[in-house]
C-alpha positions as CSV (number, residue, x, y, z in Angstrom):
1,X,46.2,166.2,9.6
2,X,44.7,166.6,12.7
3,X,41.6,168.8,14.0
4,X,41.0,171.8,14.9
5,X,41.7,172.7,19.2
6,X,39.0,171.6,20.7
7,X,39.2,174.8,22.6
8,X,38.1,177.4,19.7
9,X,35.0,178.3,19.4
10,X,32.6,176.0,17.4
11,X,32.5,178.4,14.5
12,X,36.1,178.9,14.0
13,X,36.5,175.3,14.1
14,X,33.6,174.7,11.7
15,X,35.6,177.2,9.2
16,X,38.9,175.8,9.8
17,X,37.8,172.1,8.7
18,X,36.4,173.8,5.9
19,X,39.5,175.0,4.8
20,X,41.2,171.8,5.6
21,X,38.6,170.0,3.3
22,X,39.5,171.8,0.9
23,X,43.1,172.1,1.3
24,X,45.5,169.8,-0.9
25,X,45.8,167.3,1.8
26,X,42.0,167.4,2.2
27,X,39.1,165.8,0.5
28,X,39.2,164.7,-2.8
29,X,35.3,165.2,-2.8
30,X,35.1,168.5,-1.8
31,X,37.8,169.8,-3.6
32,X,36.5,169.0,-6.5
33,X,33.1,171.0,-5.6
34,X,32.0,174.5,-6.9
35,X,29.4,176.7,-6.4
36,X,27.4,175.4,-9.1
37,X,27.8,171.9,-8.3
38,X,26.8,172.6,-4.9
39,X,23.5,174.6,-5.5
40,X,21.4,171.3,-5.4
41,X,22.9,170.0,-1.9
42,X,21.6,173.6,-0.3
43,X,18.0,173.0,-1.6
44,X,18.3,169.4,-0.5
45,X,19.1,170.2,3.1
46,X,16.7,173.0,3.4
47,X,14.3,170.2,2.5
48,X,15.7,168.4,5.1
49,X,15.5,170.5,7.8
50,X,11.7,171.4,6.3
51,X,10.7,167.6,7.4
52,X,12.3,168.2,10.6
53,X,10.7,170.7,11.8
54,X,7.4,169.5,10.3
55,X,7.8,166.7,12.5
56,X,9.0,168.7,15.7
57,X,11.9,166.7,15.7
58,X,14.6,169.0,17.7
59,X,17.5,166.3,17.1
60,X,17.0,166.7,13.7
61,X,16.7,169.9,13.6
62,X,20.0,170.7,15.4
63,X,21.4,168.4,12.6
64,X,19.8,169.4,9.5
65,X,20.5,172.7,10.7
66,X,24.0,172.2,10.8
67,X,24.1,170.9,7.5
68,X,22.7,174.3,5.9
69,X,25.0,176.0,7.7
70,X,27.5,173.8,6.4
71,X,26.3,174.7,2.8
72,X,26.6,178.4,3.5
73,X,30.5,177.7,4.9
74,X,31.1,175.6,2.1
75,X,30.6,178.7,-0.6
76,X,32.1,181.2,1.3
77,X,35.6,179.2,1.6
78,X,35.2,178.7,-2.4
79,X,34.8,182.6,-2.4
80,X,37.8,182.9,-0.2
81,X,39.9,180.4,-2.6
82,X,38.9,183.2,-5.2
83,X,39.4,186.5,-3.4
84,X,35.5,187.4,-4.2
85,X,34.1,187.3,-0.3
86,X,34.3,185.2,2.6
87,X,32.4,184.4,5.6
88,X,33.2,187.8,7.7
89,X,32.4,189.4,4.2
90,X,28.5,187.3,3.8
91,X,28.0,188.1,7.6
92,X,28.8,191.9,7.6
93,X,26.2,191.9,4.4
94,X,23.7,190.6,6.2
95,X,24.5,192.4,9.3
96,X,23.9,195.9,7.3
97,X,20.9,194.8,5.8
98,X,19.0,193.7,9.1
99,X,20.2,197.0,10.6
100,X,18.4,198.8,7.2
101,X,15.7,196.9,6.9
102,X,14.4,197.3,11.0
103,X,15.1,201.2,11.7
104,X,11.8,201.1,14.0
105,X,14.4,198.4,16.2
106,X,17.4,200.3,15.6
107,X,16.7,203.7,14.7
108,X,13.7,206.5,15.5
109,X,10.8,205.0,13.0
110,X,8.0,204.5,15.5
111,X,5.6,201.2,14.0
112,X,3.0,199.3,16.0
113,X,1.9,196.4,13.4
114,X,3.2,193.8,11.0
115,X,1.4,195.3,8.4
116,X,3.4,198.6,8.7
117,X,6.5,196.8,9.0
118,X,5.9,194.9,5.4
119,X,5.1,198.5,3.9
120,X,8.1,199.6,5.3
121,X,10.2,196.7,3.8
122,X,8.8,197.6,0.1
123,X,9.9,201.2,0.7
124,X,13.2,200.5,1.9
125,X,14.2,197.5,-1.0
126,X,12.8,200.2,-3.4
127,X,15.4,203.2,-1.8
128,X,17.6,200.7,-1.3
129,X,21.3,199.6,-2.9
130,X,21.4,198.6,-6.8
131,X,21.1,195.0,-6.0
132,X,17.4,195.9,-4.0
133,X,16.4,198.0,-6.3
134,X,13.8,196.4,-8.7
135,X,11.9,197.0,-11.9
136,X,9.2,195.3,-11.7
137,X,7.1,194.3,-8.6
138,X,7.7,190.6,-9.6
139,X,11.1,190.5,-9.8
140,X,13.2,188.7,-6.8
141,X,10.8,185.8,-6.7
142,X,13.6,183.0,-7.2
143,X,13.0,180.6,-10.6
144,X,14.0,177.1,-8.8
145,X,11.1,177.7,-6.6
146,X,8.3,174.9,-6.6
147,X,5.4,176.0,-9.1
148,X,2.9,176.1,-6.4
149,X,5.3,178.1,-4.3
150,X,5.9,180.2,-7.3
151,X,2.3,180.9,-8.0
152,X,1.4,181.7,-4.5
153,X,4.1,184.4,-4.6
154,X,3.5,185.8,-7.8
155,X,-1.0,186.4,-6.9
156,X,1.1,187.7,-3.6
157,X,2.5,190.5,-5.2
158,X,0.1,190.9,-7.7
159,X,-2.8,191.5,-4.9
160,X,-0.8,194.7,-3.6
161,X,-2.1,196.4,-7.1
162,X,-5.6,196.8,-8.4
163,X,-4.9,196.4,-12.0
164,X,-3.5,193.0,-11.6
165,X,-5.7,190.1,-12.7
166,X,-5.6,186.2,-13.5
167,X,-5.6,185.6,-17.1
168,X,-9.0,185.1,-18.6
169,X,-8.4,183.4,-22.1
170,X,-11.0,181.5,-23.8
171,X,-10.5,177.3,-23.3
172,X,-7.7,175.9,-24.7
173,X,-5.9,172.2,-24.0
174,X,-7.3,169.8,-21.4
175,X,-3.6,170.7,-19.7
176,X,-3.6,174.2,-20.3
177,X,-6.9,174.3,-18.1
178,X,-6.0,172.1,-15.6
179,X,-3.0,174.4,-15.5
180,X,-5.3,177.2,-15.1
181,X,-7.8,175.9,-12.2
182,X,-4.2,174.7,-10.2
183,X,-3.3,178.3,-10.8
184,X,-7.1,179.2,-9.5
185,X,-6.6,176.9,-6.4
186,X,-3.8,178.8,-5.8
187,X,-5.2,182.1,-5.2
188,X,-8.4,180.8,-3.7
189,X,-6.0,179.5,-0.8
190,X,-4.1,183.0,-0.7
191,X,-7.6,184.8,-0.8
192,X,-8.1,182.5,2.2
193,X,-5.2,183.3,3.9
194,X,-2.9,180.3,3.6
195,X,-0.4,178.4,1.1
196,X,-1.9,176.4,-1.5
197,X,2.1,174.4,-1.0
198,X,1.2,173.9,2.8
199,X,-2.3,172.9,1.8
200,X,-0.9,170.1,-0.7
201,X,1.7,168.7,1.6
202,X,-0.7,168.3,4.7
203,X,-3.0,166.1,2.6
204,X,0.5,164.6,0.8
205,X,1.1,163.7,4.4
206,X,-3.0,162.5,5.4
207,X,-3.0,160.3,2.1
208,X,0.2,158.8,2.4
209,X,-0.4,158.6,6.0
210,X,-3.8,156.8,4.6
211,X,-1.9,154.2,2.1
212,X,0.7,153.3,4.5
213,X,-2.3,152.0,6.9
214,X,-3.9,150.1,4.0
215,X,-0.6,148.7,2.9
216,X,0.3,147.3,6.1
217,X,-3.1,146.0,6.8
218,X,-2.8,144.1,3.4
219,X,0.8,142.7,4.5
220,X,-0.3,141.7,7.5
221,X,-3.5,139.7,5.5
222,X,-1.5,138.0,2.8
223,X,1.2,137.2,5.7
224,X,-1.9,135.1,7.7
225,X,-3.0,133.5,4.4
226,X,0.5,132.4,3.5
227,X,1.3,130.9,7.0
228,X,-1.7,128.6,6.6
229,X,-0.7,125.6,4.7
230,X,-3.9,123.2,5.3
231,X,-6.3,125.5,6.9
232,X,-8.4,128.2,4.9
233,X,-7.8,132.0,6.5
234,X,-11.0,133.0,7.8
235,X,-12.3,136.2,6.5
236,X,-12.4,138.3,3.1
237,X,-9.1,138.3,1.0
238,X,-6.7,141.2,1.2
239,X,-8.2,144.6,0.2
240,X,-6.7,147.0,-2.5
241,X,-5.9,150.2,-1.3
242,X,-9.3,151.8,0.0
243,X,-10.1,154.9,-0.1
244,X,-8.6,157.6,2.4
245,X,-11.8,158.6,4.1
246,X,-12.4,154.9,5.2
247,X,-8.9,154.3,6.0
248,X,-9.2,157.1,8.2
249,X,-12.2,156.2,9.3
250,X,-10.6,152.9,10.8
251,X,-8.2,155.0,12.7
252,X,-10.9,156.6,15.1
253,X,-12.1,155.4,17.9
């Protein structure tokens, strides 16, 4: 089989391998894939691309970005297979929503801030087709999100109405609590302004950072003392893991 003409654009070639993946003389891998066995891959890449742009690593990006798209390819040539939607069908939805959701860009609506723009939003996913409509303020926040991310969203919506409060119950299991002051974390960092997730994966990144530094110092200590077959290393003996603070500490000048 050969590839798509070089000369097509990138997306109808993207679509056309696709199909020929999938195609009887294609992959047996992806032919045996469904939507359900795919789910995972799409959070995996999103991950992906999450540490790529973390580390302002463009490359990367371009790559990881391309593999989300590929994702998003992949589920709409299975919908094709089925008759149920297909690529043209996934874009023109999202097409008609932007145009919806942003009438002060492509209507009369006159706005002048973000926070009028969010209102706005609400208002239209409340007026909006059956699957926008919702019941409860809390519905729509996905189920496979992290906890942390999951809390953060729920004391989001919850601090656009008065009556909403944390729980208060009386003390219960050493877990339950620590469950509780996570969840208190949570909404301290949202009261400040920020994302208790954010938060915890910048100081993932300082300790980690932290332990790699000790760990290679050790290496680099018990590589000296091995070396030395009849003379004594000078110094202490290799260090556990110290603390972060004085890990870091050895970093600055």
């Amino acid at each position: 089989m050969k590839p798509p003409d070089p000369a097509l654009p990138a997306l109808d070639r993207l679509l056309k391998i696709m199909a020929a993946l999938r195609s009887p003389e294609g992959c047996p891998w992806d032919r045996e894939q469904n939507h359900h066995s795919l789910r995972f891959h799409a959070v995996e890449e999103v991950y992906e691309l999450m540490d790529a742009i973390e580390a302002n690593d463009e490359p990367a990006m371009i790559e990881e970005l391309g593999d989300v798209l590929l994702q998003v390819v992949f589920h709409c040539q299975l919908g094709k297979e089925r008759e149920a939607f297909d690529f043209e069908r996934v874009c023109l939805a999202i097409v008609d929503k932007l145009i919806r959701r942003h009438p002060h860009v492509f209507g009369e609506v006159r706005i002048e801030s973000t926070e009028q723009v969010l209102r706005q939003w609400e208002e239209i996913k409340n007026a909006g087709p059956g699957s926008e409509k919702r019941a409860s303020v809390f519905d729509g926040i996905p189920r496979r999100l992290p906890a942390l991310q999951y809390a953060d969203e729920l004391i989001k919506r919850a601090r656009k109405n008065p009556d909403f409060a944390p729980l208060s119950d009386p003390e219960t299991s050493p877990a339950e609590n620590l469950g509780k002051a996570l969840f208190a974390l949570t909404q301290a960092a949202r009261q400040q302004g920020t994302s208790a997730e954010d938060l915890l994966r910048q100081e993932n990144r300082r300790q980690e950072r932290a332990w790699r530094l000790a760990e290679n110092k050790r290496r680099r200590a018990r590589s000296a003392f091995n070396s030395s077959s009849s003379e004594k290393v000078s110094g202490d003996p290799p260090a556990p893991f110290g603390s972060v603070d004085a890990t870091e500490k050895s970093r600055r000048p």
